[in-house]
C-alpha positions as CSV (number, residue, x, y, z in Angstrom):
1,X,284.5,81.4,132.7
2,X,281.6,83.1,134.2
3,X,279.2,84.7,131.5
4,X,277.4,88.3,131.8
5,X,274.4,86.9,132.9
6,X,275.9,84.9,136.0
7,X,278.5,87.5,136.5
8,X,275.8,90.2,137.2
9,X,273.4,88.0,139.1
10,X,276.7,87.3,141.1
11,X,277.4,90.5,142.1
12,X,273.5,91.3,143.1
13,X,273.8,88.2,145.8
14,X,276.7,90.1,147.0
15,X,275.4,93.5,147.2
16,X,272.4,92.0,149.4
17,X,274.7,90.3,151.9
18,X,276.9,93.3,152.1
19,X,274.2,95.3,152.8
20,X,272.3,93.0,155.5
21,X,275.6,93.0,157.0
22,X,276.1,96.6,158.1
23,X,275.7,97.2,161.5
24,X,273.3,100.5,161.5
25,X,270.4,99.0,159.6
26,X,267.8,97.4,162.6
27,X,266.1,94.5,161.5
28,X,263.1,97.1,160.1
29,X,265.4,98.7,157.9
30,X,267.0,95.6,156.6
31,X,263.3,94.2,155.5
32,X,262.4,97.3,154.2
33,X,265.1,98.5,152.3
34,X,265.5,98.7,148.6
35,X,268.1,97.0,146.8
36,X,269.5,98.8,143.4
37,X,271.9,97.4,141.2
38,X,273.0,100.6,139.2
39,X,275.4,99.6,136.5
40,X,278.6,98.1,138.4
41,X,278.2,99.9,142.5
42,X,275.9,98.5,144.8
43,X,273.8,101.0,146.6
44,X,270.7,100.9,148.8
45,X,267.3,103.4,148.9
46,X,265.4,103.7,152.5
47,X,262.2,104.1,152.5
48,X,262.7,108.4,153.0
49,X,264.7,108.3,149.8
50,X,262.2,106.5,148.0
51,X,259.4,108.9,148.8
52,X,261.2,111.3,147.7
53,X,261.9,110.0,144.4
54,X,258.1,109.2,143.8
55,X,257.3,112.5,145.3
56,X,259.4,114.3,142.5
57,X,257.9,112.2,140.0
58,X,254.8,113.4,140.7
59,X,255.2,117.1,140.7
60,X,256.9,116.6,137.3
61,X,253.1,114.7,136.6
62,X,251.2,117.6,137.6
63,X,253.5,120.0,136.0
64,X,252.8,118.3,132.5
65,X,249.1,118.0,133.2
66,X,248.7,121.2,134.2
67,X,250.1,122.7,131.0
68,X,248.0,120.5,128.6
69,X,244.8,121.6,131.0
70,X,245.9,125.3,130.2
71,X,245.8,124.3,126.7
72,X,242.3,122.7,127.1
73,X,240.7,125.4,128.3
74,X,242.2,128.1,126.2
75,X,240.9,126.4,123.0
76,X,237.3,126.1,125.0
77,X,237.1,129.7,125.8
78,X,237.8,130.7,122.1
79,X,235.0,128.3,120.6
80,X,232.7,129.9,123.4
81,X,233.7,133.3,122.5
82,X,232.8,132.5,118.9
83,X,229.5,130.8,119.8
84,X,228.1,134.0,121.6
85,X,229.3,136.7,118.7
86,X,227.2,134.6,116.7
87,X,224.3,134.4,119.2
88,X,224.8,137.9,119.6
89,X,224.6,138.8,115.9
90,X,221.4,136.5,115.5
91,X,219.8,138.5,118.0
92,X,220.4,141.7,116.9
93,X,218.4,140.8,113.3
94,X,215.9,139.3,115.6
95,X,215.6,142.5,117.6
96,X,215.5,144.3,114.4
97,X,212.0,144.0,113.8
98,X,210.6,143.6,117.1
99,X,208.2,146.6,116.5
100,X,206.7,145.2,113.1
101,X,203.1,143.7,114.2
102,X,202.0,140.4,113.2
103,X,199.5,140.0,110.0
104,X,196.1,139.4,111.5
105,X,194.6,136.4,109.5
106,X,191.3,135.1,109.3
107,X,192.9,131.8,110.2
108,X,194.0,133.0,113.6
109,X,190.8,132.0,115.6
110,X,188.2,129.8,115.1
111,X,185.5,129.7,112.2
112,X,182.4,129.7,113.9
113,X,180.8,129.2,110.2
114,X,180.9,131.3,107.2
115,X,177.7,131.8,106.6
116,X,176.1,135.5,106.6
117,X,173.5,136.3,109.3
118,X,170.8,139.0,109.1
119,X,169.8,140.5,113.1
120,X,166.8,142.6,112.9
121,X,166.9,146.0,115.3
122,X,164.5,144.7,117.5
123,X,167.2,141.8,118.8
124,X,169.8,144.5,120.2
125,X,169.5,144.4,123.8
126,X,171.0,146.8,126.4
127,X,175.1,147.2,126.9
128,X,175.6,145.3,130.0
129,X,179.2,146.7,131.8
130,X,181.6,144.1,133.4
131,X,182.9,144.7,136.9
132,X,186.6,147.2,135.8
133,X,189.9,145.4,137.1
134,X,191.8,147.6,139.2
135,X,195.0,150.1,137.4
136,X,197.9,148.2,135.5
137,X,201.4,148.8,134.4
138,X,200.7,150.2,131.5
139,X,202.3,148.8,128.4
140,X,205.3,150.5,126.1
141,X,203.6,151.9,122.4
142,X,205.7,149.4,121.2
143,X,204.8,146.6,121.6
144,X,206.8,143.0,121.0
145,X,205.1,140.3,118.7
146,X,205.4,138.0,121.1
147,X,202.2,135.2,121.6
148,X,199.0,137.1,121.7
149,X,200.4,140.3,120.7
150,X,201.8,140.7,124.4
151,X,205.4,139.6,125.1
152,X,207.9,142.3,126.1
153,X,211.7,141.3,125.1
154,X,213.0,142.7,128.2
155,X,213.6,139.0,130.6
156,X,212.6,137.1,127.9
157,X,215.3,134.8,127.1
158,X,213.7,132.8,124.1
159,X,212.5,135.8,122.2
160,X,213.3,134.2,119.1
161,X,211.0,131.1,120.1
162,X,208.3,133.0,121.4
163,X,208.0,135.1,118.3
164,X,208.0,132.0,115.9
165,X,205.1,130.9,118.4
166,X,203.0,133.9,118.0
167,X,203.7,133.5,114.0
168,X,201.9,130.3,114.6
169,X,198.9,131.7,116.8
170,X,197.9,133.9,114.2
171,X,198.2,131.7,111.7
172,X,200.9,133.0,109.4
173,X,201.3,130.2,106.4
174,X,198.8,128.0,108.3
175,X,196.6,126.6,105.2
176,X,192.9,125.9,106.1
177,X,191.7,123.0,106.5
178,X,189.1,123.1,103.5
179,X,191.5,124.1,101.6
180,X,192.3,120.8,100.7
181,X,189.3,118.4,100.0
182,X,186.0,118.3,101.0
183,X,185.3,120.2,105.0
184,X,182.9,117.7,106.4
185,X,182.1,120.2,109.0
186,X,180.7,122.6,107.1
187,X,179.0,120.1,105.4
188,X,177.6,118.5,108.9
189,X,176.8,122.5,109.6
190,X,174.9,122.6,105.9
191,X,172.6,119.8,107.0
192,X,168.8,120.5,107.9
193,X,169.4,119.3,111.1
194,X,171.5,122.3,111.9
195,X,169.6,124.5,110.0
196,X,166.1,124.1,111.5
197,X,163.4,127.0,111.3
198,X,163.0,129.1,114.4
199,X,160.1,130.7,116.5
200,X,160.2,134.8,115.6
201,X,161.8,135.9,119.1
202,X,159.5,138.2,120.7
203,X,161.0,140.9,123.3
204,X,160.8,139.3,126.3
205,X,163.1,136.4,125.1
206,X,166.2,138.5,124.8
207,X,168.4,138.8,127.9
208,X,169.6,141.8,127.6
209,X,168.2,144.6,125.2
210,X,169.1,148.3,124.8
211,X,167.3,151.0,126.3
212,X,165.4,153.6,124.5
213,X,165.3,157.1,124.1
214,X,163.3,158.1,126.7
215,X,165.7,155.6,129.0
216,X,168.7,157.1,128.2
217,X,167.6,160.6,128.3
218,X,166.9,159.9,132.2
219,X,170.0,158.1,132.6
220,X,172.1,160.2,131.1
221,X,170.1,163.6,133.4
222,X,171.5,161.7,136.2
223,X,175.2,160.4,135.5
224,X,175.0,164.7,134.5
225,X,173.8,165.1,138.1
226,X,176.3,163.3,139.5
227,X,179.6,164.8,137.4
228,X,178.5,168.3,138.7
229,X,178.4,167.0,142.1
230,X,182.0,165.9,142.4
231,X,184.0,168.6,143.3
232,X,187.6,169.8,142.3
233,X,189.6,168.2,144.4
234,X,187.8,164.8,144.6
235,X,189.8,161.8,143.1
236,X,186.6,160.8,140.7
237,X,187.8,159.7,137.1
238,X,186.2,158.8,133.5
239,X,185.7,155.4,133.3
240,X,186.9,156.3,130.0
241,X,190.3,158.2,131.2
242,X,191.6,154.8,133.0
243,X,195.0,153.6,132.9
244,X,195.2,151.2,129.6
245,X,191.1,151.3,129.2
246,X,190.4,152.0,125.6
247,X,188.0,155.2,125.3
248,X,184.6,154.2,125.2
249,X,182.5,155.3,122.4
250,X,179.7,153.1,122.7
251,X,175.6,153.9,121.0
252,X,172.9,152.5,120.1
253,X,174.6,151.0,116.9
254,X,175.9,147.5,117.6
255,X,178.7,148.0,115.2
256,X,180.3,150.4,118.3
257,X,180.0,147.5,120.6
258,X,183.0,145.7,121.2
259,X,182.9,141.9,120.6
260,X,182.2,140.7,124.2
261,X,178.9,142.6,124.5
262,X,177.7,141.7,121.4
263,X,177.5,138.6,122.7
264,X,175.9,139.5,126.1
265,X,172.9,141.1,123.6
266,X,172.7,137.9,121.3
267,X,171.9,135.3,124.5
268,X,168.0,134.7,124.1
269,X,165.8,132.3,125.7
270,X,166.8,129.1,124.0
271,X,170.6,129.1,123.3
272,X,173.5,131.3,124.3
273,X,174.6,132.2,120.8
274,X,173.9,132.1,117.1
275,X,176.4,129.4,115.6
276,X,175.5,131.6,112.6
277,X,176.4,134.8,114.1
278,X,179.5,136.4,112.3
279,X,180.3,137.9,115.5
280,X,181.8,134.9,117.1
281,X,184.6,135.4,114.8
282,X,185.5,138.3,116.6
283,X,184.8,137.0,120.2
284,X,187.1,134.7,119.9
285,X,189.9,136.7,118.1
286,X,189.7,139.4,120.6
287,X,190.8,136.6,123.6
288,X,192.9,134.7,121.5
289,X,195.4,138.2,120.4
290,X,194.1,140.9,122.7
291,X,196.5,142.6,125.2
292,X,195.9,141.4,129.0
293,X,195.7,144.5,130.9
294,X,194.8,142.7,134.5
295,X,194.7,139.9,135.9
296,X,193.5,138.4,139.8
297,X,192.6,135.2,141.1
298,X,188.8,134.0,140.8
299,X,187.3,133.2,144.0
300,X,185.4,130.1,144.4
301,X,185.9,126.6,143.2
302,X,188.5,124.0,144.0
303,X,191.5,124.6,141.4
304,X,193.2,127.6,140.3
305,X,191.4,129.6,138.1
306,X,192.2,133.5,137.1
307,X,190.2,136.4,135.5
308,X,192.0,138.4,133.5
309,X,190.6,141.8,131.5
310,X,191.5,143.4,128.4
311,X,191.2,147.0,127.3
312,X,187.5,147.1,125.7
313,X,186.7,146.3,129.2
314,X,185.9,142.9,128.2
315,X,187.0,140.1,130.8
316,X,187.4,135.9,130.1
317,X,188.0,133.1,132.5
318,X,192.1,131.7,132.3
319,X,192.7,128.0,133.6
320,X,196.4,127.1,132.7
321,X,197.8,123.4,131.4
322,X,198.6,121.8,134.5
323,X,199.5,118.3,132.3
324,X,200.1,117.4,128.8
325,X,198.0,116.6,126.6
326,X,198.7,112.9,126.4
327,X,198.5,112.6,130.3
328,X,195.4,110.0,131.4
329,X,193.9,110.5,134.4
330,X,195.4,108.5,137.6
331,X,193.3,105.2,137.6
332,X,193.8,105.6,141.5
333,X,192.1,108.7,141.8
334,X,189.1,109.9,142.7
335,X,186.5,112.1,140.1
336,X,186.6,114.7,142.6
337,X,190.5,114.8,143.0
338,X,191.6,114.8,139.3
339,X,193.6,117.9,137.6
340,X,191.7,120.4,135.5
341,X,192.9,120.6,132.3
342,X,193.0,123.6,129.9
343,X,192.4,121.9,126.9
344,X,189.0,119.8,128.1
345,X,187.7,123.3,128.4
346,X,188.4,124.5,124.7
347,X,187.3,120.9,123.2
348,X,184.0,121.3,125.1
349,X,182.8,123.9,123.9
350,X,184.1,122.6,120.3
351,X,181.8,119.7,121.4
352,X,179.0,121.3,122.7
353,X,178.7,123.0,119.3
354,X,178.9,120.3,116.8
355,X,176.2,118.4,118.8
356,X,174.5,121.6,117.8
357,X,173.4,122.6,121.5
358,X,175.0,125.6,121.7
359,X,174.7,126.0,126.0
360,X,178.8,126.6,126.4
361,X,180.2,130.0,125.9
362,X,182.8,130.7,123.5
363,X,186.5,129.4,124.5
364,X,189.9,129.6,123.1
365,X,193.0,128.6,123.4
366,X,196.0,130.9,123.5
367,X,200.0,130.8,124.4
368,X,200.3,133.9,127.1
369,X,203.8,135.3,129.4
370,X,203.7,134.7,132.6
371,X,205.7,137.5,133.1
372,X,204.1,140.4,131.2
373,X,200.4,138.8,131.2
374,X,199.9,137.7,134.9
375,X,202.7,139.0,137.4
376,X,203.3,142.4,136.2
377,X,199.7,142.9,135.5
378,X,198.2,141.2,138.8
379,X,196.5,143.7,141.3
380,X,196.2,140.7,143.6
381,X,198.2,140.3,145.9
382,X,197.6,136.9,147.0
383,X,198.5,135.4,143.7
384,X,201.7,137.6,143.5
385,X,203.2,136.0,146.6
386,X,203.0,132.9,145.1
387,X,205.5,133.8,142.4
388,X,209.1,132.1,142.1
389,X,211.5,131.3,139.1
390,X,212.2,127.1,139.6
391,X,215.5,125.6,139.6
392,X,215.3,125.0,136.3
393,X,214.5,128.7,135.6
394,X,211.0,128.8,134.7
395,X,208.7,131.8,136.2
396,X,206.0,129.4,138.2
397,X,202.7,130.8,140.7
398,X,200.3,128.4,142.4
399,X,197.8,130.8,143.8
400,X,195.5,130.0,146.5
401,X,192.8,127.2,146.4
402,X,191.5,123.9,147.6
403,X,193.6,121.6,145.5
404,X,196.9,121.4,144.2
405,X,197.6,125.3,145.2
406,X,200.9,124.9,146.5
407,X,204.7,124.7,145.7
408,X,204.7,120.7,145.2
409,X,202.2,121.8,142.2
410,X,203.1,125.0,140.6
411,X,201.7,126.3,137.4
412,X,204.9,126.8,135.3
413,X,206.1,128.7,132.0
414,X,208.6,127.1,129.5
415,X,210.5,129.7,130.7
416,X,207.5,132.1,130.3
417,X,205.4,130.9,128.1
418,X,202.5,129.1,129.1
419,X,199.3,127.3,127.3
420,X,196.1,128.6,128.4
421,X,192.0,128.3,127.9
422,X,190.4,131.4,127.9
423,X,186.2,131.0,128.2
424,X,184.0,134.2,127.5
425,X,182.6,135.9,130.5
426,X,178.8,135.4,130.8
427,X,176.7,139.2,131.6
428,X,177.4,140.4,135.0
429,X,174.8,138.8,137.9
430,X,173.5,142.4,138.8
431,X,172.5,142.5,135.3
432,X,171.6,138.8,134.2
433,X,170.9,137.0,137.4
434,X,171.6,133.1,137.6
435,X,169.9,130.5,139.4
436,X,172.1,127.0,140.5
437,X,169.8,124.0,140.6
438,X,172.0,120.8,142.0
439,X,171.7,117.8,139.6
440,X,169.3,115.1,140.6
441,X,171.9,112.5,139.4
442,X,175.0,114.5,141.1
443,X,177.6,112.0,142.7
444,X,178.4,111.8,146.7
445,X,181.5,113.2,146.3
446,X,182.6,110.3,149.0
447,X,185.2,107.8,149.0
448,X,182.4,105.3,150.7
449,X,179.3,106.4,150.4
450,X,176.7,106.4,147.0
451,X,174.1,108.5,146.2
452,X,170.6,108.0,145.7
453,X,170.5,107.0,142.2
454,X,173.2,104.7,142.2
455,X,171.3,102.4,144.9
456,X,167.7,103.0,143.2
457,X,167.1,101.6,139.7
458,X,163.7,103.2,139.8
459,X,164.9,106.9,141.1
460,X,163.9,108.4,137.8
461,X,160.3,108.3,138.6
462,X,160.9,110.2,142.1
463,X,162.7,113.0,139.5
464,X,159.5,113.0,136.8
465,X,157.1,113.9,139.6
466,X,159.4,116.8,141.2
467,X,159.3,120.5,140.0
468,X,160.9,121.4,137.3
469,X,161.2,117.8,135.5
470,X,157.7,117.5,135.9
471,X,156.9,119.5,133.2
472,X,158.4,121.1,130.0
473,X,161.6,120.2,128.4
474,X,163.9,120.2,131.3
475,X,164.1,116.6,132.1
476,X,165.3,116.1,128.6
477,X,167.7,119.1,128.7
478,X,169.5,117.1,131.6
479,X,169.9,114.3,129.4
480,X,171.3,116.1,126.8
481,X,173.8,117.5,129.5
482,X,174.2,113.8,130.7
483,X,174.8,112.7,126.8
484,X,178.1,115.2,126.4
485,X,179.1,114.5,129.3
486,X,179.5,110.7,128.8
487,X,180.9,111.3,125.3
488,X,183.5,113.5,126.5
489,X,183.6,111.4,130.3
490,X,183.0,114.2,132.5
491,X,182.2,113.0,135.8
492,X,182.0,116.4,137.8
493,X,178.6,117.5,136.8
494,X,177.2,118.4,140.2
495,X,175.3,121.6,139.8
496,X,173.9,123.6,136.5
497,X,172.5,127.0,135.4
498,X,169.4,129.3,134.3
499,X,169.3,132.7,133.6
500,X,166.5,133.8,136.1
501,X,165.0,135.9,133.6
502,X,163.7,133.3,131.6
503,X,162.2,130.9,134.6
504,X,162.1,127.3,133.9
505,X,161.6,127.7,130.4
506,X,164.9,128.0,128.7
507,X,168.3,126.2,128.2
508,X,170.7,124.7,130.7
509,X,174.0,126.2,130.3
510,X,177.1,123.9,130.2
511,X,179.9,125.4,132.7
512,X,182.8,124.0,133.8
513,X,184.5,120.9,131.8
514,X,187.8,121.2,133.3
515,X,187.9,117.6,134.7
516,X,186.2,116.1,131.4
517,X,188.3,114.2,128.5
518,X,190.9,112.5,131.4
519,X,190.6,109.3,130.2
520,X,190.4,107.8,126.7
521,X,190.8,103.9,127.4
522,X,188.0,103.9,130.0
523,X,184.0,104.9,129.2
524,X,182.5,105.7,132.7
525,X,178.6,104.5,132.2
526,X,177.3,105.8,135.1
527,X,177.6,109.4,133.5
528,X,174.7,108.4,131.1
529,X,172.4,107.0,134.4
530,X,170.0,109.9,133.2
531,X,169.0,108.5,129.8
532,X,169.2,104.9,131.1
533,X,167.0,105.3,134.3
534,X,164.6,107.5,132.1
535,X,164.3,106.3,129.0
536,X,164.1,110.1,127.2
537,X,165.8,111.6,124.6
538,X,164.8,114.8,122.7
539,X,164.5,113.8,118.8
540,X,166.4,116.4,117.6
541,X,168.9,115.3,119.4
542,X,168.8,111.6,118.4
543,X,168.8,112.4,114.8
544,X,172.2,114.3,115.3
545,X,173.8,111.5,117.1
546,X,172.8,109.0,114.4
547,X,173.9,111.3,111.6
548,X,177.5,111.7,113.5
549,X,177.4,108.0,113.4
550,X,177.5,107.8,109.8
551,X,180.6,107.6,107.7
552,X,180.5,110.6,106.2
553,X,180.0,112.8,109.2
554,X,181.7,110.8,111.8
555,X,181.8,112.8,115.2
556,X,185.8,112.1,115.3
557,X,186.2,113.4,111.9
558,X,184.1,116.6,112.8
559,X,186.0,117.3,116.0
560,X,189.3,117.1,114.7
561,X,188.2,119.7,112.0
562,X,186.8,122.3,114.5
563,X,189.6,121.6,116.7
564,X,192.1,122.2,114.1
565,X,190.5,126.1,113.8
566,X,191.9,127.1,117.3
567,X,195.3,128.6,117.9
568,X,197.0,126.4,120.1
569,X,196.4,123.6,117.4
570,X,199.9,125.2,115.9
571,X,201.5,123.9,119.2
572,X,200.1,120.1,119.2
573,X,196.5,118.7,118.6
574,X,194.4,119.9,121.5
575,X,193.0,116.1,121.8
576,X,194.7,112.8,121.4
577,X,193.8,110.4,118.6
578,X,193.0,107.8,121.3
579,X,190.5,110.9,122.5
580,X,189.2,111.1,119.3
581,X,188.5,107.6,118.9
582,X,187.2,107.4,122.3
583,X,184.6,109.8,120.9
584,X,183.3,107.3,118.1
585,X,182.8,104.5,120.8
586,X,181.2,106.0,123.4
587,X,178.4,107.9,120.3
588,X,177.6,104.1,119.8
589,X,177.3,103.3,123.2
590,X,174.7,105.9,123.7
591,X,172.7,105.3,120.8
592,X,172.5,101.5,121.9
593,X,171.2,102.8,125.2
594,X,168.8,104.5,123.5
595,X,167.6,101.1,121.2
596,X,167.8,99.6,124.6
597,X,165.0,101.7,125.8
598,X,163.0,101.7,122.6
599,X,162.8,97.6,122.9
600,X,161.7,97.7,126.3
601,X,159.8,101.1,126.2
602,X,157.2,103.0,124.1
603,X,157.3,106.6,124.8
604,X,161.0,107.3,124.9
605,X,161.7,110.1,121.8
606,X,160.0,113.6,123.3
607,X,159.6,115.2,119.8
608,X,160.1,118.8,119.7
609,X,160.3,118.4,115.9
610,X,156.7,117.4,115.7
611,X,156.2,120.1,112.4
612,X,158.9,118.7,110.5
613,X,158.8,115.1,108.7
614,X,161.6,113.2,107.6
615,X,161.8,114.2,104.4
616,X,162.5,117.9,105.6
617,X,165.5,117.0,108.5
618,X,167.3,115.2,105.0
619,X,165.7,111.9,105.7
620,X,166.0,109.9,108.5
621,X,169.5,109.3,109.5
């Protein structure tokens, strides 16, 4: 008896020989045919039938698939529908109060120092103009509170953001930072130091100063002259009457002049501004929430720069953040081949004033629109060209210059807003002319050769017997320049400026710090090659390093205070911690180049504090 098993193995064998043994299946077809066994019948598949058995199979695989994709996508398009009724909704309470403008806060710019100042009459000085930008679009009478008090809704997709931004600019639930615990800045601000008694000005150290009566009388017979002149048809119009220009209503009283020329009538012979002067305040508020009315490209330098106007016919100097804050400078490149950055410029001048020099005109930093504040404004039509939206949809330019002006290294929004450094405008040079003296100690700007002073140890003493270090304070009014720019390791110090209306005795100003603060883990000593080679420092000078030295008034401390007072502090600290710390190190390098020179050296400190004693600066720090 056969069992189940054998008996259906059986019958397989025999369905296979049957099979090979038919006379219309070639040797091909016999290898490549497919033997089934379905229940009790023998039966064979070509290869035809069997594709067509897997090809139904698959359309029934597709079939099913197709319906649970359906499916998929349904429930998709109902959660995305859902999503932008809710977006939409959000929007619309956004929207809502899009008319409302910010709070203006005392918080919103920095603090130059609360401390009241009395100006006599005499120190008014005559309105000095600014060159007018050509007509702008004009600007809706409502406008959106976006950053600065200039963002339009319309193309802005991250209203919301931007508005929460500006909140932030103007300091809306920003506590101060003396609120809590002792302010050692206005304590470093407090000390004598700081506070030292001044020569009585006399007229002819002004800059500027106001013309009298009998001036303006004359002046005023002629611009009369002129208006009847003009005939009907002629296309003459009030500076006043301009497109966007606010109405000028300018006197004698310094209370009608708008912030910017009050500063152009405080620059006197020996610094550019009053730390003291309440009006700084308002300097800086005006660039840091002020509506930008134009805005072209600056000619000249290397890197792209912009000057941009406002409506009190005031104008400021815009570099944009080309790298984040964190970024160090390429060890690879050259000094002369590194980015500018945006916030080197604002912690300069923050710098430049708690050294108590005073040389670097006021700068802020504010959050602009790409869109509303520079392409829709720009009479330039170089820099509109340069204009795109990037793949990843931020509004970009590059503008024209030497360096990095190009596609490969656009100047991009985030999608439109951008981080910016605006520095105050210094008087017009028809009516403040400016003389450029190159630096003694400026670099080669080679890749293989060196200049003079970094071959001769002894080169100083060619520089003390040439005009104008030969006499007077300049030579140590370089050093000063040389000792901020080591601290703050600013290599690209090639040329400097004087007002020519005070000769050679007067200040230096401090301009352009773009490249400085690019590298926090290096020092670069050759910066300080000045005080080295020389062996001079001003004692007032001296006495402020060593009492940022101390504890209590360290120069990192200080900085990060002052710092903490501009706008764009809201966004991220404008310098690193590493910066900051960089700052404390390279403040004792200098003053150990200065002990240097005292061991070695008798007549080092040039005292221009020779009627005050110890006891009066506080003691000797």
């Amino acid at each position: 008896m056969f069992s189940a098993f054998e008996w259906e193995r059986s019958a397989k064998a025999s369905c296979v020989e049957r099979i090979g043994r038919r006379p219309d299946y070639t040797v091909t077809d016999k290898q490549s045919a497919f033997l089934v066994w379905r229940g009790s019948k023998c039966s064979s598949v070509t290869p035809g039938e069997r594709r067509g058995e897997e090809q139904g199979r698959e359309i029934m695989v597709r079939l099913n698939l197709r319906q649970s994709t359906r499916s998929i996508y349904l429930g998709l398009a109902c959660v995305s529908l859902t999503l932008h009724l809710l977006l939409a909704l959000f929007c619309l309470s956004v929207l809502q109060s899009a008319c409302i403008l910010p709070t203006s806060s005392s918080s919103s710019v920095p603090r130059i120092d609360p401390v009241s100042h009395a100006s006599s009459s005499s120190s008014s000085s005559s309105a000095a103009a600014s060159n007018k930008q050509a007509n702008s679009r004009q600007h809706g009478d409502c406008h959106k509170p976006g950053v600065g008090g200039t963002f339009e809704n319309e193309g802005n997709d991250s209203f919301s953001e931007d508005l929460e931004r500006a909140r932030k600019l103007i300091g809306v639930g920003k506590p101060s930072p003396t609120e809590s615990g002792r302010s050692k800045l206005q304590e470093l601000f407090k000390h004598p130091l700081y506070n030292l008694p001044r020569p009585k000005l006399q007229e002819d150290d002004w800059l500027l100063r106001l013309k009298t009566d009998a001036e303006a009388e004359e002046i005023e017979k002629e611009e009369k002259a002129n208006r009847d002149s003009v005939t009907s048809d002629s296309d003459w119009q009030s500076a006043s009457e301009e497109e966007g220009y606010d109405k000028v209503t300018w006197t004698r009283d310094k209370e009608t002049h708008p912030p910017w020329l009050r500063f152009h009538l405080g620059i006197s012979r020996w610094e550019l501004y009053d730390r003291k002067d309440l009006h700084l305040a308002q300097l800086t508020h005006y660039l840091a929430t002020r509506r930008i009315l134009g805005a072209v490209q600056k000619k000249g330098g290397t890197q792209l720069k912009l000057l941009v106007s406002f409506p009190n016919y005031g104008q400021a100097l815009l570099k944009p953040m080309r790298q984040s804050r964190d970024a160090e400078t390429d060890v690879n490149l050259f000094y002369f081949s590194d980015f500018e950055r945006h916030n080197a410029e604002i912690a300069a001048f923050h710098l430049d004033r708690v050294l108590g020099f005073n040389r670097i005109p006021p700068v802020v930093g504010r959050l602009i629109n790409v869109t509303t504040d520079i392409r829709d404004v720009t009479t330039d039509e170089r820099l509109s060209r340069t204009f795109f939206t990037s793949p990843a949809g931020n509004v970009c330019f590059y503008g024209q210059c030497e360096y990095y002006c190009s596609s490969e290294h656009p100047v991009c929004g985030r999608p439109h807003v951008l981080e910016v450094s605006l520095a105050t405008m210094l008087p017009d040079l028809s009516l403040a002319p400016r003389r450029s003296w190159r630096s003694p100690w400026r670099r080669s700007y080679s890749r293989t050769k060196l200049a003079q002073w970094e071959k001769d140890a002894a080169y100083c003493d060619t520089v003390k017997k040439t005009p104008p270090y030969n006499r007077g304070s300049r030579l140590v009014d370089l050093i000063d320049m040389a000792v901020l720019d080591f601290l703050m390791s600013n290599m690209d110090r090639h040329h400097y400026e004087t007002f020519e209306e005070f000769g050679n005795e007067t200040f230096l100003l401090h301009l352009d710090h773009g490249r400085a603060f690019g590298r926090h883990s290096q020092d670069e000593p050759s910066v300080l090659a000045p005080l080295v080679q020389c062996c001079r420092i001003r004692r007032s000078t001296l006495l402020r390093l060593r009492l940022l030295s101390r504890p209590d008034f360290r120069l990192s401390d200080v900085m990060r205070e002052s710092l903490a007072q501009d706008p764009l502090t809201a966004v991220a600290p404008l310098l690193s911690e590493p910066h900051l710390s960089a700052l404390d190190r390279r403040l004792a390098t200098v003053l150990a180049a200065v002990q240097t020179c005292q061991d070695g050296n008798e007549d080092v400190v040039y005292d221009d504090l020779d009627e005050h004693d110890d006891q009066q600066l506080g003691g000797n720090p």
